[in-house]
Short mmCIF file of the C-alpha atoms (twelve columns), coordinates in Angstrom:
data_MODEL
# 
_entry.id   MODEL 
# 
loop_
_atom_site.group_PDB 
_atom_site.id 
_atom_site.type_symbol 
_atom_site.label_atom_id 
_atom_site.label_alt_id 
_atom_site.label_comp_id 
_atom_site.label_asym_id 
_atom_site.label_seq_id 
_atom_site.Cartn_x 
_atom_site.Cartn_y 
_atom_site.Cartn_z 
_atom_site.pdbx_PDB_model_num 
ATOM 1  C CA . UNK A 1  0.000  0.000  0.000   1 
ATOM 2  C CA . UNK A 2  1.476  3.055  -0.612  1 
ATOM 3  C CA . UNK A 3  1.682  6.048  1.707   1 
ATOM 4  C CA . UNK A 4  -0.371 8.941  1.166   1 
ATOM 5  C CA . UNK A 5  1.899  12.147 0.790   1 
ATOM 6  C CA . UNK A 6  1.091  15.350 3.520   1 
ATOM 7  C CA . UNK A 7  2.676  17.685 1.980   1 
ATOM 8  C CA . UNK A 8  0.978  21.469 1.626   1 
ATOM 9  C CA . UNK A 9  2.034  23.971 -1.499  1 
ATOM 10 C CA . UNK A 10 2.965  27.132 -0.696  1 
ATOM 11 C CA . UNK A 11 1.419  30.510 -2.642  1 
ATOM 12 C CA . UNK A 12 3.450  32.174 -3.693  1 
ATOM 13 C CA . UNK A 13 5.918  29.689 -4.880  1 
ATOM 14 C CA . UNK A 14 7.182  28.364 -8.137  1 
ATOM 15 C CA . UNK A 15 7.107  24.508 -8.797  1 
ATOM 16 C CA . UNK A 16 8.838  21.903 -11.046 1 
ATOM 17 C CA . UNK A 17 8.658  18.003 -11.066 1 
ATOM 18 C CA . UNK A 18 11.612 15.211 -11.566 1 
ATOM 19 C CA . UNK A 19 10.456 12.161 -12.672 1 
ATOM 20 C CA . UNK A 20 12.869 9.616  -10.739 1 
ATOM 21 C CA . UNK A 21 12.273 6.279  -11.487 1 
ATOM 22 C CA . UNK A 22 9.161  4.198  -12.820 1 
ATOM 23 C CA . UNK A 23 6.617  5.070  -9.990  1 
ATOM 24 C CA . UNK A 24 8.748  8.292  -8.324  1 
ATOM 25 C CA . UNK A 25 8.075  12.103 -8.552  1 
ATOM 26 C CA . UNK A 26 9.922  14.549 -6.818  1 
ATOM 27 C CA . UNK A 27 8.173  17.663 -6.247  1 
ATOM 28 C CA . UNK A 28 10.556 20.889 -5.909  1 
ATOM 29 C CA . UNK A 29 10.163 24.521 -5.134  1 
ATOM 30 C CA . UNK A 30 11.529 27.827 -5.538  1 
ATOM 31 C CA . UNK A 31 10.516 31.437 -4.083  1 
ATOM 32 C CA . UNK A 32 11.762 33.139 -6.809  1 
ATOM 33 C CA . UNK A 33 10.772 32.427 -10.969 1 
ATOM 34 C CA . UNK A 34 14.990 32.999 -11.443 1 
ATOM 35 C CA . UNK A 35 15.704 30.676 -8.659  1 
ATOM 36 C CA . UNK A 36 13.222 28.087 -10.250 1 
ATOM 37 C CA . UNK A 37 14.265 28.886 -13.616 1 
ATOM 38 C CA . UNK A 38 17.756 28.180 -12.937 1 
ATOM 39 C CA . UNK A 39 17.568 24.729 -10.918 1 
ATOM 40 C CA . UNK A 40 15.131 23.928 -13.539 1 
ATOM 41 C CA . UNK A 41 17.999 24.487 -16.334 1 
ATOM 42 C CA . UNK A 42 20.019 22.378 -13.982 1 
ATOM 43 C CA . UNK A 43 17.751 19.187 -14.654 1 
ATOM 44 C CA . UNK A 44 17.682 19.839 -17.750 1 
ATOM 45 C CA . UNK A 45 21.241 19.995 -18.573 1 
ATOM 46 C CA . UNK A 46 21.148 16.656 -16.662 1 
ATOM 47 C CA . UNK A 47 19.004 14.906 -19.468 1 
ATOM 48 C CA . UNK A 48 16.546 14.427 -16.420 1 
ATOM 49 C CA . UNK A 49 12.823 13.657 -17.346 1 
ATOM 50 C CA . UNK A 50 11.554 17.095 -15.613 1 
ATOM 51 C CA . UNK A 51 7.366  19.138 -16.241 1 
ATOM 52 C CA . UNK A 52 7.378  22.928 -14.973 1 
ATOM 53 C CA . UNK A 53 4.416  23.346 -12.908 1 
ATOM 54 C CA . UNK A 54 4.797  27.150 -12.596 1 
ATOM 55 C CA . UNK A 55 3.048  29.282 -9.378  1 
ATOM 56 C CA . UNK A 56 0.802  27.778 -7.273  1 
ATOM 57 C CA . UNK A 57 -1.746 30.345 -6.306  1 
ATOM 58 C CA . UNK A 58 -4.036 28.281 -4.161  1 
ATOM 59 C CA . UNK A 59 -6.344 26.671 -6.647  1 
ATOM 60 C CA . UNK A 60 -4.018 26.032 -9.583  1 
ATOM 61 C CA . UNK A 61 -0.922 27.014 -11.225 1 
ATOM 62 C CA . UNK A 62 -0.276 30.190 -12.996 1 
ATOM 63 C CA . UNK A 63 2.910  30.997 -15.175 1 
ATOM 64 C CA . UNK A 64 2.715  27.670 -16.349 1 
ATOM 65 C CA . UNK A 65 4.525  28.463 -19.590 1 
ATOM 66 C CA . UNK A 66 8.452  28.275 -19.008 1 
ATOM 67 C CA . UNK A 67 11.067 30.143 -21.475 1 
ATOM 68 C CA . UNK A 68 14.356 29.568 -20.604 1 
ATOM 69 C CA . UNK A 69 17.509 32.081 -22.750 1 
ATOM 70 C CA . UNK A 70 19.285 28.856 -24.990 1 
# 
């Protein structure tokens, strides 16, 4: 059985996903769109399987379109 996750999102803050694994997700936040943007160019320099979220306002995400200089 697997456990259930209690874990709250903050408003305010800016969100990306890792895909680790066949059944593991990694959930990571930032408090700034250039701090996010930058660990998020991290990943992705990694070849990691990674989905921007964007800003979690409550209800749903905002900013959900992510354009990173090449």
């Amino acid at each position: 059985m697997a456990r259930n996750k209690h874990f709250t999102k903050a408003i305010g803050k800016y969100y990306f996903s890792i895909k680790m694994g066949h059944n593991n997700t990694i959930l990571i936040s930032r408090n700034t769109e250039e701090e996010a943007k930058y660990a998020y160019g991290n990943y992705v320099n990694q070849k990691k399987e990674i989905e921007w979220l964007g800003k979690w306002e409550g209800k749903k995400f905002t900013e959900t379109e992510l354009k990173l200089a090449s």
